[in-house]
Backbone bond lengths (Angstrom), bond angles and torsions (degrees), N, CA, C in turn:
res aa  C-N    CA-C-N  psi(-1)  N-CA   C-N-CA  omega(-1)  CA-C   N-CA-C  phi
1 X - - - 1.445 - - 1.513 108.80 -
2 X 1.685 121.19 137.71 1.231 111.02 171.78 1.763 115.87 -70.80
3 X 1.128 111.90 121.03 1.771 113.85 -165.65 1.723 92.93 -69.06
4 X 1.885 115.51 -49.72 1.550 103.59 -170.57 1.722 107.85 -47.46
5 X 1.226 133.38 -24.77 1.128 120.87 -179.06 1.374 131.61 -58.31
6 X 1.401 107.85 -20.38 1.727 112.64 170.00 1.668 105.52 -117.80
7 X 1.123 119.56 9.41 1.613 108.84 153.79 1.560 121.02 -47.41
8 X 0.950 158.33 170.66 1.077 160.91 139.87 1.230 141.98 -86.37
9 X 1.035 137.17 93.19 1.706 144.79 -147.61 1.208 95.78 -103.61
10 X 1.519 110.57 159.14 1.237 126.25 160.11 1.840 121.08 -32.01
11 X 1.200 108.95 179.41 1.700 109.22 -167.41 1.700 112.05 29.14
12 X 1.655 97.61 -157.76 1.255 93.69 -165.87 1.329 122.78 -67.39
13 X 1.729 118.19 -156.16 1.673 109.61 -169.49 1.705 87.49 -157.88
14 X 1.068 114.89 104.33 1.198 115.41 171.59 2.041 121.00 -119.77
15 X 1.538 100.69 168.66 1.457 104.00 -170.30 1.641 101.62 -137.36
16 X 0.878 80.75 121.63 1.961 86.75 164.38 1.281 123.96 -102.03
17 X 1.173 111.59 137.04 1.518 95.87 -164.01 2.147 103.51 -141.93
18 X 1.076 96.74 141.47 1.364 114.12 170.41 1.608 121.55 -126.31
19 X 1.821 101.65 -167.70 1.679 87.74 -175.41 1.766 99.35 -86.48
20 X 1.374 141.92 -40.71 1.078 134.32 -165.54 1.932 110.62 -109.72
21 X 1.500 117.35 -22.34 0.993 106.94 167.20 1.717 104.27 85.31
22 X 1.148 118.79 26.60 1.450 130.40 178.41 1.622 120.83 -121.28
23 X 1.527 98.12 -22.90 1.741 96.61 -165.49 1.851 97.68 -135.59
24 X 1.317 114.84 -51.57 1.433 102.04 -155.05 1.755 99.93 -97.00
25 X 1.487 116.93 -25.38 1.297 123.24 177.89 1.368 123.84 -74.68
26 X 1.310 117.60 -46.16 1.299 144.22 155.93 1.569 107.57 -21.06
27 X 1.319 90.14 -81.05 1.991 102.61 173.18 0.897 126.87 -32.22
28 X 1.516 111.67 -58.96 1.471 137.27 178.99 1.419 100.65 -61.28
29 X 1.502 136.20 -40.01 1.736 119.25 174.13 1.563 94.63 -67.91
30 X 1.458 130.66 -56.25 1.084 111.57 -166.95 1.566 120.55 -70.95
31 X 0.976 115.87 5.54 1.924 101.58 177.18 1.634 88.02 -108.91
32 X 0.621 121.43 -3.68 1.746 115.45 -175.29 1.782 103.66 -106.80
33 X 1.391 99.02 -38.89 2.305 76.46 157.86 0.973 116.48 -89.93
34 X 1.588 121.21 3.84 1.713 107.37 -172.59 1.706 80.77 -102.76
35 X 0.968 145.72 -21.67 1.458 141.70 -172.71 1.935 116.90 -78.26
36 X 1.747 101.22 -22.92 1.442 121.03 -167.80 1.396 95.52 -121.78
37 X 1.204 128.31 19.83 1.552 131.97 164.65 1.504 87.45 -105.89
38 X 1.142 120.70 -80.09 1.301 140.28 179.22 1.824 114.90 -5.01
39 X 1.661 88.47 -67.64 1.519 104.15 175.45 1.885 113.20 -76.72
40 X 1.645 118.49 -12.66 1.263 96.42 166.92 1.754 96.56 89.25
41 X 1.444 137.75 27.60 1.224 152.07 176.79 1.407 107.28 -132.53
42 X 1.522 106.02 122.90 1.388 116.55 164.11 1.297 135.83 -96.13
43 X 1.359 107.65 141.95 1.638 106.26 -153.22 1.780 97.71 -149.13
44 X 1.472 106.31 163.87 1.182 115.73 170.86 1.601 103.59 -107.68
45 X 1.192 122.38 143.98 1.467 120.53 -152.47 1.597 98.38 -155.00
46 X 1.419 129.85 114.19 1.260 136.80 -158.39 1.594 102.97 -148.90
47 X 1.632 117.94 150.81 1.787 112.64 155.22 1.120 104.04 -132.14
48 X 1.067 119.82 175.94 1.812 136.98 163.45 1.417 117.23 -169.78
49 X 1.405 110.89 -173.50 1.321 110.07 -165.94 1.360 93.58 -133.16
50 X 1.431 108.80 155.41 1.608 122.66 -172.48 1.921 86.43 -83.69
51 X 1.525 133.22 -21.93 1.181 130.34 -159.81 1.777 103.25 -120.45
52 X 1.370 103.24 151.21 1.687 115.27 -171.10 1.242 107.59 -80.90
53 X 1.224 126.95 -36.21 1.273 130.52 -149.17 1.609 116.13 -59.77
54 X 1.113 116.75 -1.03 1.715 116.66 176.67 1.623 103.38 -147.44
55 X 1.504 97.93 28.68 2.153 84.04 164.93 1.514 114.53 -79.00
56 X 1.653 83.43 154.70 1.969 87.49 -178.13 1.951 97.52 85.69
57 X 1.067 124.21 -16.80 1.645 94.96 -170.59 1.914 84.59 -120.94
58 X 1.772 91.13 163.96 1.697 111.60 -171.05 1.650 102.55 -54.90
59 X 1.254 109.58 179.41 1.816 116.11 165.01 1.823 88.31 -65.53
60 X 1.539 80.06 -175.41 1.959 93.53 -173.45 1.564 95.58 -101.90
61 X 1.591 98.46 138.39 1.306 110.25 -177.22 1.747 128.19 -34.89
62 X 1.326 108.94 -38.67 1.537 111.80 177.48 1.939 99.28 -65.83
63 X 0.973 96.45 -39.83 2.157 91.87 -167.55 1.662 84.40 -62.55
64 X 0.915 146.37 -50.26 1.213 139.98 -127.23 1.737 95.82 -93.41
65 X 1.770 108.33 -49.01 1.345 107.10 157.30 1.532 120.97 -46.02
66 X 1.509 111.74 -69.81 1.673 86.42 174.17 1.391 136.48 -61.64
67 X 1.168 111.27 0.84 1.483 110.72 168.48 1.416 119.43 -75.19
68 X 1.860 114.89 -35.90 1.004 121.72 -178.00 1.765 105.06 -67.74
69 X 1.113 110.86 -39.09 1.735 120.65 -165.48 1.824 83.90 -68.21
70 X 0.959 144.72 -31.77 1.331 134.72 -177.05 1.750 112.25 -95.60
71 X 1.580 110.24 15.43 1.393 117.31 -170.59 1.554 125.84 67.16
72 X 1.211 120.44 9.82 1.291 125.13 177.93 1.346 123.87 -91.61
73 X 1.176 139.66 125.51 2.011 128.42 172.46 1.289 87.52 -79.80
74 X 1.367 128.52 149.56 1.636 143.02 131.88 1.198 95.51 -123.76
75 X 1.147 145.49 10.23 1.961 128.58 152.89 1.182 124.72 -70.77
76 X 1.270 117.27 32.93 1.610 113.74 150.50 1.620 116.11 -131.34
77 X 1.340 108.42 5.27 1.332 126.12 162.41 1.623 107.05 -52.45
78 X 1.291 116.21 132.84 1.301 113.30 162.83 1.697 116.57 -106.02
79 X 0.986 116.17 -170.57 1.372 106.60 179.87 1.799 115.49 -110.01
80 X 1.074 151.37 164.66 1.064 149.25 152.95 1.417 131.33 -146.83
81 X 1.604 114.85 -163.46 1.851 103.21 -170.79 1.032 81.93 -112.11
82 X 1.635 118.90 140.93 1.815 98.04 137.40 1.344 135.79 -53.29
83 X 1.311 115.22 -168.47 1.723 102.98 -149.66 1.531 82.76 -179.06
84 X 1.509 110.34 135.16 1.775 109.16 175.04 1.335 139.65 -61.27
85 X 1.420 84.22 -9.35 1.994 103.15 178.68 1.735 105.01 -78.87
86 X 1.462 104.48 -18.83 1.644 114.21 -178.77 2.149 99.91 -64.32
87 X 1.324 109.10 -18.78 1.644 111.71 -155.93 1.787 92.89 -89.37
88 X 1.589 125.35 -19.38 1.384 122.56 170.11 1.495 95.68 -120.67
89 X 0.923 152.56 39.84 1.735 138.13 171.45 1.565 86.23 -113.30
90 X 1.467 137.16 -40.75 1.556 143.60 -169.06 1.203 113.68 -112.21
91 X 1.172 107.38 167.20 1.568 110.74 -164.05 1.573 94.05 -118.59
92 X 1.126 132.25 -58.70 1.317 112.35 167.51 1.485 124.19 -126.29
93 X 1.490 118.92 130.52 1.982 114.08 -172.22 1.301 92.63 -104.27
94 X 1.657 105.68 132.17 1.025 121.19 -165.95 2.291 93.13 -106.29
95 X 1.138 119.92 129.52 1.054 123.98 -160.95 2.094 88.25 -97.45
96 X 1.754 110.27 166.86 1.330 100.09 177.51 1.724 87.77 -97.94
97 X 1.257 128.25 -57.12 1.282 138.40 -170.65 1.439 122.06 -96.23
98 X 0.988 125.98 -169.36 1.755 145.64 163.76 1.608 98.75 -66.94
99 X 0.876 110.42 -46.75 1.827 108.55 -151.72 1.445 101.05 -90.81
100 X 1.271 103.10 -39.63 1.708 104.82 164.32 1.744 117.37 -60.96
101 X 1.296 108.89 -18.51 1.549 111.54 -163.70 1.530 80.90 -99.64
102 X 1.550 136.33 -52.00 1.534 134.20 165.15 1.693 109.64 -14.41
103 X 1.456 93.38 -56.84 1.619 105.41 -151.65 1.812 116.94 -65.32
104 X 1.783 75.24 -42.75 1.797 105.08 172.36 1.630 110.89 -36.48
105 X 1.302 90.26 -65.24 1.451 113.74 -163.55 1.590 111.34 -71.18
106 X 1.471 139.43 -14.59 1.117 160.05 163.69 1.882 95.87 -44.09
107 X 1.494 97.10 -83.97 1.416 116.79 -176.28 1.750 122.56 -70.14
108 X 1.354 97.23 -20.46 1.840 101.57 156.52 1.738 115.65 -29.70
109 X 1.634 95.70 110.26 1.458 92.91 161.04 1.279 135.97 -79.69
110 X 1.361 131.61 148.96 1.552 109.05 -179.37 1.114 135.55 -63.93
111 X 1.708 121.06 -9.42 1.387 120.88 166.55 1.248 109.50 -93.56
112 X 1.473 127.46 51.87 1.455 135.55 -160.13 1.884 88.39 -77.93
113 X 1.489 101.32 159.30 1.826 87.66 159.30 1.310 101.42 -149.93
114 X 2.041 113.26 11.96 1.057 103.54 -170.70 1.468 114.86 -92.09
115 X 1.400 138.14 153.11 1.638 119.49 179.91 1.560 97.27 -94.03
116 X 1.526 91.19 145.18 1.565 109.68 -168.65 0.989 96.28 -116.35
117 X 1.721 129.69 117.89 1.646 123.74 161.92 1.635 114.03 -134.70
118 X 1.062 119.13 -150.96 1.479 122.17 154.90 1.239 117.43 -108.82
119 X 1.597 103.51 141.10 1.528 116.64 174.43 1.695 106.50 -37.49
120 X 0.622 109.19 -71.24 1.856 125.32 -146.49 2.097 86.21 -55.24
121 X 1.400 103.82 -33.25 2.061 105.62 -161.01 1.562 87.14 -54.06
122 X 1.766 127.58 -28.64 1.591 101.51 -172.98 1.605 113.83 -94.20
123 X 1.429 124.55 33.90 1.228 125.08 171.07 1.544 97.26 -105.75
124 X 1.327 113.26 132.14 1.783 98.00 158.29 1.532 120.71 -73.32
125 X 1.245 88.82 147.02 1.942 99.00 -170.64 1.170 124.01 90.95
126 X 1.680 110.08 -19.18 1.663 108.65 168.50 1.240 116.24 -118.09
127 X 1.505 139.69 29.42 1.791 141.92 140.38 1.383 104.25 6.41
128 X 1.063 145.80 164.50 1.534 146.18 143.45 1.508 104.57 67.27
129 X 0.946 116.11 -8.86 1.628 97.91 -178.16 1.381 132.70 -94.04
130 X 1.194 120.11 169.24 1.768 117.45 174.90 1.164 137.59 -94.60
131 X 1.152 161.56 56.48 1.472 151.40 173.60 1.341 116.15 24.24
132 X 1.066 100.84 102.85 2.025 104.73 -174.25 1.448 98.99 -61.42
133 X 1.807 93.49 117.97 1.506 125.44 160.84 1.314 128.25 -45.85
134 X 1.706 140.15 78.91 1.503 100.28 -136.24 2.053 86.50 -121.99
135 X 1.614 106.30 41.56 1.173 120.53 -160.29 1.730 102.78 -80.78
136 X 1.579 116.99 -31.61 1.293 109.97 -174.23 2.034 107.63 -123.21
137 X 1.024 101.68 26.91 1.235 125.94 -170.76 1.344 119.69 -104.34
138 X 1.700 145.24 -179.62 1.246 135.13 162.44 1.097 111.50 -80.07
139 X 1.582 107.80 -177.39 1.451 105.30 -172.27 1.535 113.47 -84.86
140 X 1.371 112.98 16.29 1.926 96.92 164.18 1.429 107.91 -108.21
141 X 1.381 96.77 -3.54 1.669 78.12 156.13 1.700 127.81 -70.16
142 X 1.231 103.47 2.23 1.537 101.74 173.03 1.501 110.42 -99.62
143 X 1.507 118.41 -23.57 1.220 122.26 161.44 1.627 99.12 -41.51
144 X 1.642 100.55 -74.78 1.740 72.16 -176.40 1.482 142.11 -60.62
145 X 1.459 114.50 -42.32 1.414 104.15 161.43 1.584 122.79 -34.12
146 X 0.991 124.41 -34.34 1.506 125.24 -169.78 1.759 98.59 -86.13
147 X 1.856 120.41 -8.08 0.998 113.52 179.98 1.718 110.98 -85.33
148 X 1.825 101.32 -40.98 1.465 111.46 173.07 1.712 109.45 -61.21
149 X 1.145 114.45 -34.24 1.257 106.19 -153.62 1.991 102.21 -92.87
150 X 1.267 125.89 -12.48 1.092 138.90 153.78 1.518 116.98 -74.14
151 X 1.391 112.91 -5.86 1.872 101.64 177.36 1.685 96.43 -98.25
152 X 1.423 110.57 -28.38 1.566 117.58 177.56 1.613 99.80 -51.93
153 X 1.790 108.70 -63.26 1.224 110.77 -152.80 1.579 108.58 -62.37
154 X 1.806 112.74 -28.03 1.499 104.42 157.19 1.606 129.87 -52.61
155 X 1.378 109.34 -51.57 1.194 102.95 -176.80 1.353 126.09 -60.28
156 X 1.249 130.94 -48.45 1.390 152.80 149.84 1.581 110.30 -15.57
157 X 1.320 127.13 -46.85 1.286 152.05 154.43 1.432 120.87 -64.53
158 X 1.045 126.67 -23.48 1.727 133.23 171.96 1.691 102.11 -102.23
159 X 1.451 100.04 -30.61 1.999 76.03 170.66 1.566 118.63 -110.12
160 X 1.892 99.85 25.84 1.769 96.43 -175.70 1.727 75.15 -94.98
161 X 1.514 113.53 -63.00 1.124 125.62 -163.13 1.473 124.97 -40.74
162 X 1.745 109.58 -17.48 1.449 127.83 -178.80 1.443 99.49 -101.71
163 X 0.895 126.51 -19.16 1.343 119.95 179.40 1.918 120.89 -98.30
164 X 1.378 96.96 -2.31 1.625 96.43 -171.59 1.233 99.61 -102.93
């Protein structure tokens, strides 16, 4: 596992989180440090998956391609579970879906302090929505994920950057 990934840096500390932590979470760390490099804001920037089934191995080869086609590496990302210590180590976990935000909230400890919502609630116009799944799909379905998950990594960046 890369350990700098849960150090804690200056500004905020966020987690993205999906069910396996290979395709839609993955992205979402990488458009959100390539988006908070970009702007010159430091952040702690992490994913995982509410599910075990792929800890310890890279994102899946197609996410990792579109990341590259958008200039980003996420192939040294590993994968992992969340874990309740994730609900005070971050300040806010950004969930891809409902069921992931279900799952979150299952294992939420009560001295949680992190805010748990969905990705998509900090775009205007997309509240309630999900991060296109693009796990059993072709490969532009990751085009779009990398489209949802790049309007997050803007927004995320327009209200760190407005707020510092």
């Amino acid at each position: 596992m890369d350990n700098d990934r849960h150090d804690r840096k200056d500004g905020p500390a966020i987690l993205f989180l999906c069910l396996g932590n290979i395709c839609r979470s993955p992205l979402a760390e990488g458009a959100a440090r390539a988006a908070f490099d970009a702007a010159g804001i430091a952040a702690t920037l992490d994913s995982a998956g509410t599910g075990d089934w792929h800890v310890g191995r890279p994102p899946d080869a197609r996410a990792q391609a579109e990341a590259r086609r958008r200039g980003v590496d996420i192939g040294t990302l590993c994968a992992r579970q969340l874990v309740p210590e994730d609900f005070t180590r971050f300040d806010l976990i950004l969930a891809a879906d409902d069921q992931n935000l279900c799952d979150a909230r299952a294992i939420e400890p009560p001295a949680a302090t992190a805010r748990l919502m969905l990705m998509l609630d900090l775009v205007p116009g997309r509240a309630g929505e999900s991060v296109a799944d693009p796990y059993y799909g072709d490969d532009g379905g990751f085009a779009a994920t990398w489209a949802d998950v790049s309007a997050v990594a803007a927004a995320l960046v327009s209200a760190f950057a407005s707020s510092g």
